[in-house]
N, C-alpha and C positions, 0 to 999 in steps of 0.2 A: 693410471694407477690410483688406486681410490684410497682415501686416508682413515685407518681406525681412530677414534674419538676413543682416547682413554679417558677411565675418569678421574677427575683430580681428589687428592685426598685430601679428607677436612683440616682444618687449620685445625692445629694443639692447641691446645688454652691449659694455662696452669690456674685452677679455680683452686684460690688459698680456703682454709674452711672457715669458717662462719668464727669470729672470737666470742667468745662467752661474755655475757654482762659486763663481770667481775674484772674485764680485761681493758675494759674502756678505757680512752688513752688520758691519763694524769692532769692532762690538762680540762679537759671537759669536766672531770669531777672536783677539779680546785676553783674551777673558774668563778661559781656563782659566791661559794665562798669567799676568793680575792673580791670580789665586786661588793661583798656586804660590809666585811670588816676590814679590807684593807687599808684603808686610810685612818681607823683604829690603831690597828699593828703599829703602823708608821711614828704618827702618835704617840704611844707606847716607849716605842725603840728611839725616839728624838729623845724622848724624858729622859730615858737611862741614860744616853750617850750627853747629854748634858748635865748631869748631874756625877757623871764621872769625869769630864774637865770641867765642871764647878766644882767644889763640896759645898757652894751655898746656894747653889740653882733653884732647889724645891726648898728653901727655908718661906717660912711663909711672909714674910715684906717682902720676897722676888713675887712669890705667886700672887699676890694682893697687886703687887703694882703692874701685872701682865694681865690682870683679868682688866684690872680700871684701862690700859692701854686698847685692849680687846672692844671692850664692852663702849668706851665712848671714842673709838677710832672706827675700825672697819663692823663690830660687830651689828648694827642696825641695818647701814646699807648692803652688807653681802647679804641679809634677807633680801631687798627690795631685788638686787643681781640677779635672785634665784629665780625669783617669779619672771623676771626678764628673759632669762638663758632658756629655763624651763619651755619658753614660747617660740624660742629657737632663736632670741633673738639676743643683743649686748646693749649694757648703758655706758657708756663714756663716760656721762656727763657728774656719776651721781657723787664725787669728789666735789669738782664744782659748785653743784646745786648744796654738800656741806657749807661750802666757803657762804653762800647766800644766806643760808636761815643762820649763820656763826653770825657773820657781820648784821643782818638783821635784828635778832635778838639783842645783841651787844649796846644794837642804836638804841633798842626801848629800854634797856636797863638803866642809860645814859639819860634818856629824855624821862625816865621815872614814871612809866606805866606800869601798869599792875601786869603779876605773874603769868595772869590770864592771857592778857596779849603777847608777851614776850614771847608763850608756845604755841599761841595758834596762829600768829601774823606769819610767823616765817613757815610754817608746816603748809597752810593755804597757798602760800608763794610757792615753794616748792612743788606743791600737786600740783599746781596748775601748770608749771614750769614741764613736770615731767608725764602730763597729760597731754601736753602739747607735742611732747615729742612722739606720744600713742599717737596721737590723729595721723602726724603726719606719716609716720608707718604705716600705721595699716590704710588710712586714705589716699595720701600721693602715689605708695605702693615705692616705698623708699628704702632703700637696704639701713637696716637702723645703725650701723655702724658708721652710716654718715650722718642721720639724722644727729645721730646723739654724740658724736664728733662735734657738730655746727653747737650743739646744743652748752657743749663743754666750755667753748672758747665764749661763748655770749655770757653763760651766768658766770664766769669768770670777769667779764668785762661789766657785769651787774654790781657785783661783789666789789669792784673797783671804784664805780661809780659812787657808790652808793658811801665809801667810806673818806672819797675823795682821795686814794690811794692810800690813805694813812691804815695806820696799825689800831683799833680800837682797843679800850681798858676800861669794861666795865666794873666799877666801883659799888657793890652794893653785896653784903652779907647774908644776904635773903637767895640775891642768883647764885652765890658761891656757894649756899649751902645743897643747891640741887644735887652735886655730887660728890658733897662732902658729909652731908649726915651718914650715920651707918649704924649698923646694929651689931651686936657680936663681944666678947669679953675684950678684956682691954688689952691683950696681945693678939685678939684674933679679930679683926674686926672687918666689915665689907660695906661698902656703898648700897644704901638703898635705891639707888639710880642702876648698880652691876645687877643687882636680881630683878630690877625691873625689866632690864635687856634681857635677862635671860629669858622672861617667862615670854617673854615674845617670842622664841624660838616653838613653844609646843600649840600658844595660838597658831601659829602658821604651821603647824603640822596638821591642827585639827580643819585650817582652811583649805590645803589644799588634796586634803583625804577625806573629808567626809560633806565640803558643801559643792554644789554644782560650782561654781568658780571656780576651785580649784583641780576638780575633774577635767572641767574646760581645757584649762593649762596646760595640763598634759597633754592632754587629743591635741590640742593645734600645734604643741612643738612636736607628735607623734607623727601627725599627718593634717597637715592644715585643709587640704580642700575636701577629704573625706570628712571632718570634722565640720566644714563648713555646707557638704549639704547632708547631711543629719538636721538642720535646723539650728545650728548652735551661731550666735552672731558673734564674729571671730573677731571682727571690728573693735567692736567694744569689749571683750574681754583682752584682747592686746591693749587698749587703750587703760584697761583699768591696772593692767600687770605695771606701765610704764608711771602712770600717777602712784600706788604703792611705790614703785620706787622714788621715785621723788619726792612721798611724804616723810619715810624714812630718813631720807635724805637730812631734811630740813630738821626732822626731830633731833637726828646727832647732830643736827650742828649747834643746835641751842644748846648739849649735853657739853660739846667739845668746846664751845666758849665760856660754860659755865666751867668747867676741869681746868681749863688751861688759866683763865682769868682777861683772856685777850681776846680780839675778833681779829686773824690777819688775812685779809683778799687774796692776796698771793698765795699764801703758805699754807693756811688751811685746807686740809682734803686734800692736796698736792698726790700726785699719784696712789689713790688713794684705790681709785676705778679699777689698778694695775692689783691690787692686795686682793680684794674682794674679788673678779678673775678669777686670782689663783685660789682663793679660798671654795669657791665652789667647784672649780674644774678638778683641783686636789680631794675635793670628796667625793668626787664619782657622778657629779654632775652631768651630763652630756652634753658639749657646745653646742651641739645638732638639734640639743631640746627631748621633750617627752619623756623621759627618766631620769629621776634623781630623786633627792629626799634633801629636807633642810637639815635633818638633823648631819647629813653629810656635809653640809654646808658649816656649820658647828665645830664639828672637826676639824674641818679644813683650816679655819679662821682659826681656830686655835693652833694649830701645825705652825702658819703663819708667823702667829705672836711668837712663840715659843722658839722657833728658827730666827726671828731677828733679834731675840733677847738673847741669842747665843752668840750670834755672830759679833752681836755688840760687847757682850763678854769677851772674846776672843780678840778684841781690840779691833774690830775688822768698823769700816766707814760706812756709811747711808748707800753709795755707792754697789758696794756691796750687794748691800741688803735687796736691790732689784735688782742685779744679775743673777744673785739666786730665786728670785720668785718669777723672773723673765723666763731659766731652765726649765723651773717649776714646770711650767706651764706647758711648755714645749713637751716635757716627758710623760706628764700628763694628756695629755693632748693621744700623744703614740700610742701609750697605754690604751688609752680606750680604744682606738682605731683596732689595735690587736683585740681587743673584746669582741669589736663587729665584726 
């Protein structure tokens, strides 16, 4: 008996039609705008929401004493952070390496050397310090999050040394005045040290957009080994991201013993690594490296200030203050992942 071969009928396909431009999904058209101004918005919406459980949040002695908080606590090294992350990599250490150029400076203001050395003995100490931890990244081929781990606990153990544990008190009218002159009417007045930090923010805009270094920066946190053979020596451009940060370093800490009037080993820069983190990952920085903008970094830092000047409003403890920049970060963190 011989078998007919029927034939089988095509499979049905339901072919939805084509959506029109205009229909794209909400997400894809908000996206590049949350990535520009979102941490703006944030910003923003912190202000309001603290200025409605303050009435006296935006009076200007709060704002004056959160920029000077800003400007000579996190604002120098979450610069150095950027150039770091930007390369795809983390500094640990650059809290630490504060505490070294603090206690440093502190000793020459004590031992009565001129202004001169006071700023560039400890700025020299610190590049070197976080030049060091370039080499061994990009030479030993070391995950920097251990380098500059090892990195932290040593210039903390510098910073100890060096002051013989005590609490240093430089005495002299000349270092106190680095962040106490100011310009401004006599209810409004600002540190010429706070606009000095800030103009550092659009030098490092102009460094890393319009000179080959900081083109660099991006390519190797974008794609390091494409970046490395194009010609481009990744080596030393990691090595100089990691000295920036450590010069920086060293400059706030001579700002930060100058402001506070004290050099403490311990206390100085104290989770310091953990603010700056959150200040560039909260402005849209990428952990992964290759995109971001300082002036995100800016923002962020400011977010920062602005959230722990409330929380201390609020009667809330230090304690506090990094369980929310620890979330910070974690949410941040998600956030961008959701971007990729």
């Amino acid at each position: 008996m011989s078998k007919t071969n029927l034939p089988l009928a095509p499979l049905e396909r339901a072919v939805p039609p084509e959506l029109p431009v205009s229909a794209a999904p909400t997400r894809e058209r908000l996206l590049p705008l949350f990535q520009a101004y979102g941490s703006v918005v944030a910003l923003v919406l912190l202000l309001i929401a603290a200025r409605v459980l303050s009435s006296t949040f935006l009076d200007w002695i709060n704002i004056r004493q959160q920029l000077l908080i800003f400007a000579f606590g996190i604002g120098l090294i979450a610069v150095g952070q950027t150039f770091v992350i930007l390369t795809n990599g983390i500094d640990l250490s650059v809290g630490a390496l504060l505490a070294v150029g603090s206690v440093i400076s502190a000793q020459l203001v004590i031992n009565n050397d001129s202004m001169f050395w006071v700023f560039l003995v400890p700025m020299v100490v610190t590049l070197g310090m976080g030049g060091l931890s370039g080499v061994i990244v990009a030479k030993a081929k070391i995950q920097p999050i251990v380098v500059t781990l090892a990195m932290m606990i040593a210039a903390r153990g510098i910073a100890e040394l060096i002051t013989a544990d005590n609490i240093l008190r430089p005495t002299s009218d000349q270092f106190s005045s680095l962040t106490a002159n100011a310009f401004g009417t006599i209810d409004y007045t600002i540190p010429y040290a706070v606009l000095g930090v800030f103009l550092v923010y659009p030098l490092t805009a102009f460094i890393l957009t319009r000179i080959p270094l900081g083109r660099h920066i991006f390519a190797i946190g974008g794609n390091e080994e494409a970046t490395r053979l194009s010609g481009v020596a990744v080596d030393r451009v990691k090595i100089a991201a990691y000295a920036v940060s450590g010069l920086l370093a060293g400059l706030a800490g001579v700002l930060w013993a100058s402001y506070e009037s004290t050099a403490d080993p311990q206390n100085d820069g104290l989770y310091f690594e953990l603010a700056t983190i959150s200040a560039v990952v909260i402005g849209g920085t990428s952990l992964l490296g290759g995109r971001g903008s300082i002036w995100r970094t800016l923002v962020g830092g400011l977010i920062i200030t602005v959230l722990n000047a409330l929380l201390i409003q609020m009667g809330r403890d230090y304690p506090d203050q990094l369980i929310a920049q620890g979330l910070i970060i974690v949410g941040a963190v998600m956030l961008q992942r959701r971007e990729d």
